[in-house]
N, C-alpha and C positions, 0 to 999 in steps of 0.2 A: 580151236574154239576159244574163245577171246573170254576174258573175267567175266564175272557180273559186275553188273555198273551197280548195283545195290550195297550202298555203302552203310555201317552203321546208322549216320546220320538218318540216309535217306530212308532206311525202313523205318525208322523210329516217327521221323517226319511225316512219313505218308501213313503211318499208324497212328499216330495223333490226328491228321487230318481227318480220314475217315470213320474217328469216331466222334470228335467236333461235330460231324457233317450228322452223323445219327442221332445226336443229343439236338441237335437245333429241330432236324427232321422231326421225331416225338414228343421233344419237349415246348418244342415252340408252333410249327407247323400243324403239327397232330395230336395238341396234346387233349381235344374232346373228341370224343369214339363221333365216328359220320362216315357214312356210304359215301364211298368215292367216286365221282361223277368222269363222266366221260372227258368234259372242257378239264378238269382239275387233274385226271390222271394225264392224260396227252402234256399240259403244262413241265408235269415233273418228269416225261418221258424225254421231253426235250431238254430239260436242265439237266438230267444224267447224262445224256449224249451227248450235251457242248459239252458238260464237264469234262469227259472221257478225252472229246479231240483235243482238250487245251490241252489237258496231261501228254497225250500224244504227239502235242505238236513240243511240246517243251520235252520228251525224248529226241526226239529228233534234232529241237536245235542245238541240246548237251551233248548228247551221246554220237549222233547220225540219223544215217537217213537207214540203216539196217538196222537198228533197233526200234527205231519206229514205225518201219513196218512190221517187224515182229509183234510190237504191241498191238497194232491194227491188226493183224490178223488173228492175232490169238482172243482179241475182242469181240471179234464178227464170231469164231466158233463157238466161244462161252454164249453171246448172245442168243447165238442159233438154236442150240441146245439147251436153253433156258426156256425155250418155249415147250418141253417135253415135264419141265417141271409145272410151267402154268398148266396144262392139262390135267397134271395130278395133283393140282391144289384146287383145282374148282369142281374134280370128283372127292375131294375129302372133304372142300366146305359144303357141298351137297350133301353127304352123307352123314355130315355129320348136324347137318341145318343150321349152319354158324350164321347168325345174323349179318346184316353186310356194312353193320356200322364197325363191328369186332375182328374183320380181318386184316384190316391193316396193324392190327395190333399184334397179330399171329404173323404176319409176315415181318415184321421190325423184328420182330424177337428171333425168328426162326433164319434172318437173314443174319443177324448179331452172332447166333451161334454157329453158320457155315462160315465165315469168315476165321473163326477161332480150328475151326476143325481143315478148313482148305490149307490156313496156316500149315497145320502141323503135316496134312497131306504132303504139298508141294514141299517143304524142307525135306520131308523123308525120301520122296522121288528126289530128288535132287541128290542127295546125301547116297542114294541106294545105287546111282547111272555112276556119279564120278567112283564108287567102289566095286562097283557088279557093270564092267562096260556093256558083259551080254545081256544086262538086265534092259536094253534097246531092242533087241528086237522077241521079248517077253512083250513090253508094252505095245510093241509093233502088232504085234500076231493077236493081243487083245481086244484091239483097237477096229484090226480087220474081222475078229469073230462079232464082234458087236456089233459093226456098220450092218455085215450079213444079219444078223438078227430082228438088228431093227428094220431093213429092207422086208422081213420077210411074216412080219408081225405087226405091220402097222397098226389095222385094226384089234391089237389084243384089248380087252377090257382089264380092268382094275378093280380091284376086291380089297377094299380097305380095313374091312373084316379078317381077312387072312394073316395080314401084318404082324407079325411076332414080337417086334416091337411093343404094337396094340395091345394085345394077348400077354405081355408081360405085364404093364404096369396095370393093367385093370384085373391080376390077380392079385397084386402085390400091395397097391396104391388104395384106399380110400379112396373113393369116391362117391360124389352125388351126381344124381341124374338130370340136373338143367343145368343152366346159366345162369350166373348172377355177377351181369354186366359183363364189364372184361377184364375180371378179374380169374386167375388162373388157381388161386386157393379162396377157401372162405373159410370160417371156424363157425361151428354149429354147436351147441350144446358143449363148448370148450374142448369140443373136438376138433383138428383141422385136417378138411379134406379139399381134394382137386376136384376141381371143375370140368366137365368136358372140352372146356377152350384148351385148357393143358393137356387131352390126349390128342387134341389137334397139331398141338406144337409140338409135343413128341414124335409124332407119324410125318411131321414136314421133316423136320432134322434129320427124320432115320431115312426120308426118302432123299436128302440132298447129299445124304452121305453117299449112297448107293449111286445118284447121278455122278458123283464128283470123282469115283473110280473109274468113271469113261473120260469126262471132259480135261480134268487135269492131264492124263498122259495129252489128248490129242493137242494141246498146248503145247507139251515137253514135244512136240512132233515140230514144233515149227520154231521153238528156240530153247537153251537149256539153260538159262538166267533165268534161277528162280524169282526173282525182283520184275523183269517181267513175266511170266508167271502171275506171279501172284496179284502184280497192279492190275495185269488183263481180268482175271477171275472179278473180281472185288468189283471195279468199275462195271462189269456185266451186272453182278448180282445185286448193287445197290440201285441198278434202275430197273430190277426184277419185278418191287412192287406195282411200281409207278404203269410196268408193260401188264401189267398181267388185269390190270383193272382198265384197262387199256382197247386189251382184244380176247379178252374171254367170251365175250360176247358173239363175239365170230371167229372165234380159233376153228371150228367145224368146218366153215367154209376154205381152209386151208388142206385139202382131205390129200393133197401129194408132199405135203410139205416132211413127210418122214422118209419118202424117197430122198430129197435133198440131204435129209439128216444122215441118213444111211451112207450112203455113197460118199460124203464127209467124214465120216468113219473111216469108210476104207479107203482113203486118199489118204490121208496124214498118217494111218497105220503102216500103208505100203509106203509114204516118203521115212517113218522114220525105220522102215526094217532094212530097209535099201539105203539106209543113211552113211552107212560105210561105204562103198561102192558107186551111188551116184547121187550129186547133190543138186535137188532142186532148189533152183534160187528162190528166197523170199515171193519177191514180186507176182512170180507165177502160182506158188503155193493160194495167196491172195487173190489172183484170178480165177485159179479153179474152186476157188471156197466160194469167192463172192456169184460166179456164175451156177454153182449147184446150187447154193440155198436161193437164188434170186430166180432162176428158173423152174425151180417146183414150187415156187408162191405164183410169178405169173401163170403156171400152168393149173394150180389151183383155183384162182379166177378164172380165168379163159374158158378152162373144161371142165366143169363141175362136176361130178359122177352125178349120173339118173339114178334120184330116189328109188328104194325096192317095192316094185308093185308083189300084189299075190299070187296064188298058182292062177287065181280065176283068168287073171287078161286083160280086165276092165280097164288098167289105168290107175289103180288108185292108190292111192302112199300106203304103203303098213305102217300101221299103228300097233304099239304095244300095247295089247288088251289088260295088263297089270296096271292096277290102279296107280295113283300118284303114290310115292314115300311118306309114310308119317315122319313126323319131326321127330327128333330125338325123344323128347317126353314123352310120348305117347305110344313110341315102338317099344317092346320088352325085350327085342331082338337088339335094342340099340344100348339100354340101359349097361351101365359100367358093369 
């Protein structure tokens, strides 16, 4: 296994860059709260993208044509499995009734702190394979109980209530029970408390932490330069926003796309537990990733599952007879 081509410079370089890129993003771009429209997120969905392949292609003409598919591939997995976080970001701005001028505000901030914490993930796995060699086929076997999991739980629901997280700072923390604006503290009576926008940004972070113990190994599955790594990760998650206001609107209509996820699981789990023994090249690895996840979205489209009718027969959709959710203020079940 050949060095990491991540040189001090270069990490320091593309650590500077990427947060250049954040400061213009919020400070220049974003800096009055606005519901983010369909034309304006597709926009930034594609400037993250070319961004990603120019980086990609400039691996490639420094380093080769093996590290730059590595980046490509470990790109498509982060991205693929980023769509399991937009599902859990639009049941917490649901539940929690975050206005839709205030969530790019919660996703800036909540993308700022997974970058800080993938940091320290990816060093540790890195740090943890070259000292614990058998510590490969630990993440291997992890990798495969989770592919099976998620294969086998597609449809589980989300309980945002449950979150321990949640459940922490709303015994601990001060709190009021609306918004005001997108502001994450306010001072009251020269008191200062948090806002619900702030247990929304705590329940993103605890929940990217919990994705990032799947997605980082399946990474480390397909190259062990933390530098790639970590550039694959970062370029996923900095156009997380941009997707997620994107296709939230029809994520639903995607209803096999966690088959794809699944079976992506357990492909990179089983190349890296077999990684002693038999090496799949790059290139292939890249095929069967690009062909699983590109075939449970066509197969998503094409074959829609049949809504669930009643015992009766008629034909008719079920409806959930439970009334619509109160907004935060109004529920006592919702209050801090």
């Amino acid at each position: 296994m050949a060095g990491s081509i991540g040189t001090p410079v270069l990490w320091a370089g593309f650590t500077v860059f990427v947060l250049a890129m954040l400061a213009l993003d919020l400070g220049v771009f974003h800096r009055k709260a606005h519901a983010i429209g369909t034309r304006e997120a597709l926009g930034w969905s594609v400037f993250w993208i070319a961004l990603a392949l120019v980086f990609n292609l400039g691996v490639v003409y420094w380093f080769g044509r093996e590290r730059g598919l590595e980046f490509l591939t470990g790109y498509l997995i982060e991205k693929a499995l980023s769509v399991d976080n937009i599902f859990v970001f639009l049941v917490l701005f649901s539940y929690f009734s975050v206005p839709a001028e205030y969530r790019h505000r919660v996703l800036f901030w909540g993308i700022l702190g997974a970058i800080v914490f993938r940091a320290i993930f990816i060093l540790a796995g890195a740090a943890l394979l070259k000292a614990f060699h058998w510590a490969i086929y630990l993440f291997g076997g992890l990798l495969i109980l989770t592919g099976i999991k998620v294969l086998r739980s597609g449809g589980e629901e989300i309980h945002p209530e449950r979150n321990p997280v949640l459940r922490l700072v709303r015994r601990y923390v001060p709190l009021v029970p609306s918004y005001h604006g997108q502001r994450f503290f306010v001072r009251l009576s020269g008191k200062l408390f948090a806002t619900p926008l702030l247990l929304v940004l705590v329940v993103v972070e605890a929940t990217d932490i919990v994705f990032a113990v799947d997605s980082i190994p399946a990474v480390f599955a397909v190259t062990r330069d933390p530098f790639i790594v970590y550039t694959s990760n970062i370029f996923a998650i900095l156009g997380l926003r941009a997707l997620f206001f994107l296709i939230a609107g029809v994520l639903g209509r995607f209803a096999y796309l966690h088959f794809g996820l699944g079976f992506v699981l357990v492909f990179v789990g089983v190349k890296m537990a077999v990684s002693d023994f038999v090496r799949i090249p790059i290139g292939i690895s890249l095929a069967v990733v690009a062909l699983l996840i590109g075939s449970s979205i066509v197969a998503s489209l094409l074959f829609p599952p049949r809504p669930a009718v009643p015992a009766g027969g008629r034909g008719e959709v079920a409806v959930d007879p439970a009334p619509p959710e109160a907004p935060l203020q109004a529920g006592p079940d919702r209050l801090p």
